[in-house]
Residue frames relative to the residue before (quaternion, step in Angstrom):
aa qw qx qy qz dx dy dz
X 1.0000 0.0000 0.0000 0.0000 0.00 0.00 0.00
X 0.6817 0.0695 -0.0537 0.7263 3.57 0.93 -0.26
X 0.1532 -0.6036 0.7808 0.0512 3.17 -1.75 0.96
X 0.1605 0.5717 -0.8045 -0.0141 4.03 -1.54 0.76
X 0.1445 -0.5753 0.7737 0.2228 3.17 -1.50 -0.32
X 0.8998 0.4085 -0.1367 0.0689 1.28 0.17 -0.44
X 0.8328 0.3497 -0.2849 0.3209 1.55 -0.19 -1.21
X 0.3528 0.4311 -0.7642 -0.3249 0.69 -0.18 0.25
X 0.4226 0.7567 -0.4079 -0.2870 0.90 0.04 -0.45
X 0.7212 -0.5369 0.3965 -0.1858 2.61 -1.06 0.47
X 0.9160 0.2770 -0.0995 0.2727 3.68 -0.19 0.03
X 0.5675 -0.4820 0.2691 0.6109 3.32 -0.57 -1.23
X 0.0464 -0.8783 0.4454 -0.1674 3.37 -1.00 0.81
X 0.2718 0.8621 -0.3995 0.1525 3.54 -0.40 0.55
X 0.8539 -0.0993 0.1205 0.4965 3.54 -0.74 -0.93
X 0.7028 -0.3543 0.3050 0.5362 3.55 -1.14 -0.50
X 0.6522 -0.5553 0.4235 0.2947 3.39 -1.14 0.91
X 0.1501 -0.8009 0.5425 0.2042 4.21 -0.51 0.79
X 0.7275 -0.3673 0.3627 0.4520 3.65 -0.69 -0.51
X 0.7221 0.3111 -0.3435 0.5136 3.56 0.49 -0.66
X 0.4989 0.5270 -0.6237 0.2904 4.09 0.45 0.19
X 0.5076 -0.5631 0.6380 0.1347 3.03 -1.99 0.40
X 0.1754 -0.7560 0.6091 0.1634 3.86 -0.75 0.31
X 0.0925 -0.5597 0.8199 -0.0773 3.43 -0.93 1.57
X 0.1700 -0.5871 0.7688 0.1878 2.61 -1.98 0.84
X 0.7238 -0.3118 0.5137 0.3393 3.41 -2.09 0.32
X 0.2524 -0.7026 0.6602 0.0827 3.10 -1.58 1.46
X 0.1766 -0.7846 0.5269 0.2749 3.85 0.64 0.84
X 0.7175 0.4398 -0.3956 0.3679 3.79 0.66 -0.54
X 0.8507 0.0989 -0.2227 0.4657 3.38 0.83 0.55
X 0.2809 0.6994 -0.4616 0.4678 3.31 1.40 1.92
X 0.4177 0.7435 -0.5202 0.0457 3.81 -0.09 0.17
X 0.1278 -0.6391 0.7029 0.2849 3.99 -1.01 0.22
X 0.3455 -0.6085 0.7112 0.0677 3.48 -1.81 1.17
X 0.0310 0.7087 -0.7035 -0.0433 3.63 -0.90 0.43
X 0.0166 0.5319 -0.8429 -0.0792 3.68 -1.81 0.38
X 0.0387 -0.5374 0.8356 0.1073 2.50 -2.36 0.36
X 0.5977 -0.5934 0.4066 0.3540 3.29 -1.74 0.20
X 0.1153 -0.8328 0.5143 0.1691 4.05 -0.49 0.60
X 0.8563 -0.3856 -0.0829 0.3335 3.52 -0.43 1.77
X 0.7108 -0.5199 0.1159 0.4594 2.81 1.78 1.89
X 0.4590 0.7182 -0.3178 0.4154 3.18 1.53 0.05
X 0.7214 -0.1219 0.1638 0.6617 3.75 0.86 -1.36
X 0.6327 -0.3387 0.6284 0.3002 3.41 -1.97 -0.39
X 0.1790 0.6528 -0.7249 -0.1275 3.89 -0.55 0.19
X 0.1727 -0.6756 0.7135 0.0679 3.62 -1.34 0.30
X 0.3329 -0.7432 0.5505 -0.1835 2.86 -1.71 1.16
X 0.5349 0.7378 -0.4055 -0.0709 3.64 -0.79 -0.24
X 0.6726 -0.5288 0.4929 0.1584 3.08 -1.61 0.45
X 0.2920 0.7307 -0.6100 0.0936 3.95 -0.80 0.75
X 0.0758 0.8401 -0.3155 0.4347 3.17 -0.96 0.67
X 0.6116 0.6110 -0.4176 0.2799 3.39 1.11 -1.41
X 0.1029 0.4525 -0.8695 -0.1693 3.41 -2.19 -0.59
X 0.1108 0.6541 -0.7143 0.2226 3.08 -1.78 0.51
X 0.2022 -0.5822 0.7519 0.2340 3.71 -2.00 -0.02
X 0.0925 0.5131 -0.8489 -0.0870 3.17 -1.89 -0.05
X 0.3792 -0.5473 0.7434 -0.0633 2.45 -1.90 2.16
X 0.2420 -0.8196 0.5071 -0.1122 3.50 -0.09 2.03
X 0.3531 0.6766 -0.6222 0.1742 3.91 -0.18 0.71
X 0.5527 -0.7097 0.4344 0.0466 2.83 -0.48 2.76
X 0.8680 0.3263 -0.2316 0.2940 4.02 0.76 -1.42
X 0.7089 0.4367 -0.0981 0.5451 2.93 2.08 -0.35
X 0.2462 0.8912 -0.3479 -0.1553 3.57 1.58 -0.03
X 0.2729 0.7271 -0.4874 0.3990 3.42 1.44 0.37
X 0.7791 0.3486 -0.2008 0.4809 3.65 0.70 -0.89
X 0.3706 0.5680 -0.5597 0.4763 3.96 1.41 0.70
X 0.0842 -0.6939 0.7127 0.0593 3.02 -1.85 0.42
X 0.3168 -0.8347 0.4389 0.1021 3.36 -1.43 0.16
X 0.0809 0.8775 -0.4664 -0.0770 3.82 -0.33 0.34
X 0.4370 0.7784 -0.4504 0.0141 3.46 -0.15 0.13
X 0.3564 -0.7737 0.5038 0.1435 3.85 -1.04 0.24
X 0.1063 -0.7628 0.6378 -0.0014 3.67 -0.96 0.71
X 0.5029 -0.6419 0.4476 0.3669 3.46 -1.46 1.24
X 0.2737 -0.6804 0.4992 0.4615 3.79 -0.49 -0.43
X 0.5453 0.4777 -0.5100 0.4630 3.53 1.01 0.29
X 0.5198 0.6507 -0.3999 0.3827 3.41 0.79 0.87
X 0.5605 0.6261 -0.3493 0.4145 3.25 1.80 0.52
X 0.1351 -0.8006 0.5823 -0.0415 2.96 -0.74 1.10
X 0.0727 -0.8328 0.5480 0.0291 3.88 -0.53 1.43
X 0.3890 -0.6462 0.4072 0.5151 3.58 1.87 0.09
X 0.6563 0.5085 -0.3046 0.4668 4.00 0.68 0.23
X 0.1815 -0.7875 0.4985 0.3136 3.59 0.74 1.12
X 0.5615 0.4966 -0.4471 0.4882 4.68 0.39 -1.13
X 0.8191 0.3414 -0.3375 0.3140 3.86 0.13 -0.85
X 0.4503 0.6933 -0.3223 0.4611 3.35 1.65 -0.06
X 0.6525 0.4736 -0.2040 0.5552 3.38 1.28 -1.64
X 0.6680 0.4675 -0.3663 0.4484 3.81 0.68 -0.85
X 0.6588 0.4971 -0.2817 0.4894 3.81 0.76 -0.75
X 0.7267 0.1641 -0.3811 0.5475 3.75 0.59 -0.12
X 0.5939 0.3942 -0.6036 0.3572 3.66 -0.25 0.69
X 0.8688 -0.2188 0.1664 0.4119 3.14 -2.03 0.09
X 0.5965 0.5347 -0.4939 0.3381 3.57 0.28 -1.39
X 0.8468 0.3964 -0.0174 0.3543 4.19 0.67 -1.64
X 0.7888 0.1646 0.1633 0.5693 3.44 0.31 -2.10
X 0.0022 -0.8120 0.5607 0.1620 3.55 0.85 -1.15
X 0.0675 -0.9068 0.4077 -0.0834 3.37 1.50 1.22
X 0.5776 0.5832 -0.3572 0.4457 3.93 1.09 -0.72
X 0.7444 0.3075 -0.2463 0.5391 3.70 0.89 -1.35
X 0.8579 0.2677 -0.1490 0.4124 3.85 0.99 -0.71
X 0.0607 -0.8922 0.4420 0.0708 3.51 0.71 0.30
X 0.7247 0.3328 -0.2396 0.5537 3.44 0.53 -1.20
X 0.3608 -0.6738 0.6428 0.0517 3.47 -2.02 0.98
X 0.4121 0.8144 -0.4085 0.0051 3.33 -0.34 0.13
X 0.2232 -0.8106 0.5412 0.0132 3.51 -1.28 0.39
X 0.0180 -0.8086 0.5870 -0.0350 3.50 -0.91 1.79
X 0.7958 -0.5180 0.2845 0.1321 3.34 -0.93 0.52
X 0.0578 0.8578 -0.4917 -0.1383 3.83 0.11 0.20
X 0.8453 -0.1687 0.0990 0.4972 3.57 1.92 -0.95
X 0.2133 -0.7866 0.5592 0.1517 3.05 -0.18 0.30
X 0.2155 -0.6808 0.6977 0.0572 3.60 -1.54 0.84
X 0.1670 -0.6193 0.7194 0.2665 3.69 -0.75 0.76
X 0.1350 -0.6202 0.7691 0.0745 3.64 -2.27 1.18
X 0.8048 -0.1034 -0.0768 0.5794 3.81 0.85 0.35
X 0.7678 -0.2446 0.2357 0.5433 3.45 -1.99 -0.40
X 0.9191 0.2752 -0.1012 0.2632 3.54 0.12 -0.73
X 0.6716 0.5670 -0.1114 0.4638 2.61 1.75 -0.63
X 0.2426 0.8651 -0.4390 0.0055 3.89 -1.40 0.10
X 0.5261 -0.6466 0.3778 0.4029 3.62 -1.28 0.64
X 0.0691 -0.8328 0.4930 0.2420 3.49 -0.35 0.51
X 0.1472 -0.8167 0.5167 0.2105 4.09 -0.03 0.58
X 0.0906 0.8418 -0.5284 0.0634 3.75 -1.33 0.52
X 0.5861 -0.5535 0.5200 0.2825 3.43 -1.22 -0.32
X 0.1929 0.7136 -0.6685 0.0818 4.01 -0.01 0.54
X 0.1455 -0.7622 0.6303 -0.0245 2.85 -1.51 1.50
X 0.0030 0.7436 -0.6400 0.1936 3.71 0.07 1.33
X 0.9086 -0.2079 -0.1511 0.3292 3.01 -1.31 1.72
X 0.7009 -0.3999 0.1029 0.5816 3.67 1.21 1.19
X 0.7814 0.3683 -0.2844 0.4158 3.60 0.84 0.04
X 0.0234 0.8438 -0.5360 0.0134 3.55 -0.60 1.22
X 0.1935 -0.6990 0.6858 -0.0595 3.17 -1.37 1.31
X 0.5654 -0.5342 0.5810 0.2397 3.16 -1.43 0.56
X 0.3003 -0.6457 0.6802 -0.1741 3.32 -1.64 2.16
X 0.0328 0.6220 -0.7746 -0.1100 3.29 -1.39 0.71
X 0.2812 -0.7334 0.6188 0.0123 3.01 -1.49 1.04
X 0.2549 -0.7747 0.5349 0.2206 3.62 -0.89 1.30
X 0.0973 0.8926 -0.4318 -0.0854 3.51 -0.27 0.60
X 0.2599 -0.8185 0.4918 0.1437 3.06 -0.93 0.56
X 0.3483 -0.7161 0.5126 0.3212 4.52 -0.34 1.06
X 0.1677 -0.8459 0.4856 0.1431 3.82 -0.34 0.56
X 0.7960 -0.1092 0.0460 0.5936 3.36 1.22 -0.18
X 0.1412 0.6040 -0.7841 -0.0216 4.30 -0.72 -0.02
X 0.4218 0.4897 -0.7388 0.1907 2.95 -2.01 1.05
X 0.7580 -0.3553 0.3475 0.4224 3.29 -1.59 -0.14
X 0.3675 -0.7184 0.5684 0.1604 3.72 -1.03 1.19
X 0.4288 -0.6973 0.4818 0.3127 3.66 0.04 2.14
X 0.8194 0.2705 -0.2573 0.4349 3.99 0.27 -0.90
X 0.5914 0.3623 -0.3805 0.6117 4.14 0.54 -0.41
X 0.4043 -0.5595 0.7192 0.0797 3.91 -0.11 0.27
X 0.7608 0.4186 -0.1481 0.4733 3.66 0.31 0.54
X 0.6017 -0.6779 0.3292 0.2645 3.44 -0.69 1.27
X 0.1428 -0.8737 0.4611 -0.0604 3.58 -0.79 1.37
X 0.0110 0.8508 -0.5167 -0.0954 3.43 -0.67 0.31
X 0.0056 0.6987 -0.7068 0.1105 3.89 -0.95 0.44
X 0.0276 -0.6218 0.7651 -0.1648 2.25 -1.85 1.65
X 0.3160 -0.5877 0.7380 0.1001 3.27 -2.06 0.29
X 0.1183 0.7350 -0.6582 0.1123 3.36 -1.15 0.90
X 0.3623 -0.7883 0.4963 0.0323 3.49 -1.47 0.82
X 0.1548 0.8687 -0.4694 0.0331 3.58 -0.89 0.11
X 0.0494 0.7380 -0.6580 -0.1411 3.83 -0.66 -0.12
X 0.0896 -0.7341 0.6728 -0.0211 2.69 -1.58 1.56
X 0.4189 -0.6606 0.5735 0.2435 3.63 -1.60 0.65
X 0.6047 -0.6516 0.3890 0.2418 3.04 -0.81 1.29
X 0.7122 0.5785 -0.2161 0.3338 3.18 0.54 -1.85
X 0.4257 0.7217 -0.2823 0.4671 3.69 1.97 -0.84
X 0.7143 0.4988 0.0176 0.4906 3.35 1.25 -1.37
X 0.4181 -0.6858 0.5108 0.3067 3.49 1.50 -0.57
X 0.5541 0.6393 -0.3512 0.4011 3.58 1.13 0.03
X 0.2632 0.8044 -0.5032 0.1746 3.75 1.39 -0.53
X 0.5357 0.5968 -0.5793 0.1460 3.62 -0.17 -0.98
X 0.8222 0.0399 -0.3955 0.4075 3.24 -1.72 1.21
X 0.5622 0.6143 -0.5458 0.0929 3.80 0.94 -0.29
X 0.6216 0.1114 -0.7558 -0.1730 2.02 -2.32 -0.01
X 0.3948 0.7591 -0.4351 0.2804 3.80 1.48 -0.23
X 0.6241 0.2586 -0.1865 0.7133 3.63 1.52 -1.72
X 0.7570 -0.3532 0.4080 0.3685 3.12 -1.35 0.70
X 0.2315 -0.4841 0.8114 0.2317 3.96 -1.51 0.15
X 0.7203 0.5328 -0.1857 0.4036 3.34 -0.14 -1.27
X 0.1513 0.7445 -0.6499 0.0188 3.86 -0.30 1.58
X 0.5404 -0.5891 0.5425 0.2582 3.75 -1.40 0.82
X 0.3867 0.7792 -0.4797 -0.1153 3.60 -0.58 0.01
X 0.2619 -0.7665 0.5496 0.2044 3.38 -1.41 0.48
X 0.2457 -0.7219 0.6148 0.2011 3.57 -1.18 0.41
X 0.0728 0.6818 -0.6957 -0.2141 3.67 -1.13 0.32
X 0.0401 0.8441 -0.5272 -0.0894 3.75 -0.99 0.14
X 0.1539 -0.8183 0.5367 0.1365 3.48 -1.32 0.37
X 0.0908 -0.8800 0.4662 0.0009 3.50 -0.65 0.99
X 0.1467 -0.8056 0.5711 0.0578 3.84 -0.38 0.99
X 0.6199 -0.6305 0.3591 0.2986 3.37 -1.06 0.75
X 0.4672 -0.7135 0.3673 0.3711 3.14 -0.97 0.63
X 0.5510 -0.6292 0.4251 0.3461 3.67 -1.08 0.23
X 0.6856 -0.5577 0.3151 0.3460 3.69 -0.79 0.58
């Protein structure tokens, strides 16, 4: 019913990669994007999606010049409801059989504070991609106490409209309107 990678992704992200970035790659074991929407005003259902791979081209003094890529199966959705799982990847939602893979690259990235930024991109969820801004938010860079090795994590937000996505079916009854959140962790790449 919703596709991010992505975005999530998801992070920091932006133009073409300069010399001083750094390449972290996606910790898939501790990357996921949650979405809810509202289901005929009745409840909150929630959802999410793990799974990621991806880079982030990381330049700490300039993050305007970071970028992002990364991709997610859409049979990676889990809604804890095994029938609403099966109903989300067919045609009516994901159409997961002809489009499986999510994903989401970068186009720019606006710094709005010390830690913070807009990240803009491309998310392509079930063959159709449209341009995402992504609120994001750097939660921490320093040495990973257990990988021995520079780390980064973030958290980023969005809401996206299904119907944007071809995914519209039953709206305006199911939400159009999905909430999502990204958390993510990247570790430098290795030489």
């Amino acid at each position: 019913m919703i596709r991010t990678t992505t975005a999530a992704a998801l992070m920091l992200a932006a133009a073409p990669a300069l010399a001083d970035t750094e390449t972290y790659e996606v910790d898939a074991s501790h990357a996921q994007t949650l979405f809810s929407y509202n289901h005929l005003g009745y409840s909150t259902t929630f959802g999410m999606f793990s799974g990621w791979e991806g880079t982030i081209e990381f330049d700490a003094e300039a993050p305007e010049n970071s970028s992002v890529e990364v991709s997610i199966p859409a049979s990676a959705m889990f809604t804890g409801w095994e029938k609403r799982d099966e109903h989300f990847s067919s045609p009516d939602f994901l159409d997961a059989a002809a489009n499986d893979v999510v994903t989401f690259v970068s186009t720019g990235i606006e710094v709005t504070g010390e830690n913070t930024a807009n990240i803009t991109g491309d998310l392509t969820l079930g063959g159709v991609t449209q341009e995402v801004t992504l609120e994001a938010t750097l939660n921490q860079m320093g040495d990973h106490p257990q990988q021995q090795k520079p780390w980064l994590g973030f958290d980023a937000t969005t809401t996206l409209l299904r119907s944007d996505f071809d995914a519209g079916a039953f709206a305006p009854f199911v939400s159009d309107e999905v909430e999502v959140t990204i958390s993510i962790e990247a570790g430098k790449a290795d030489a």
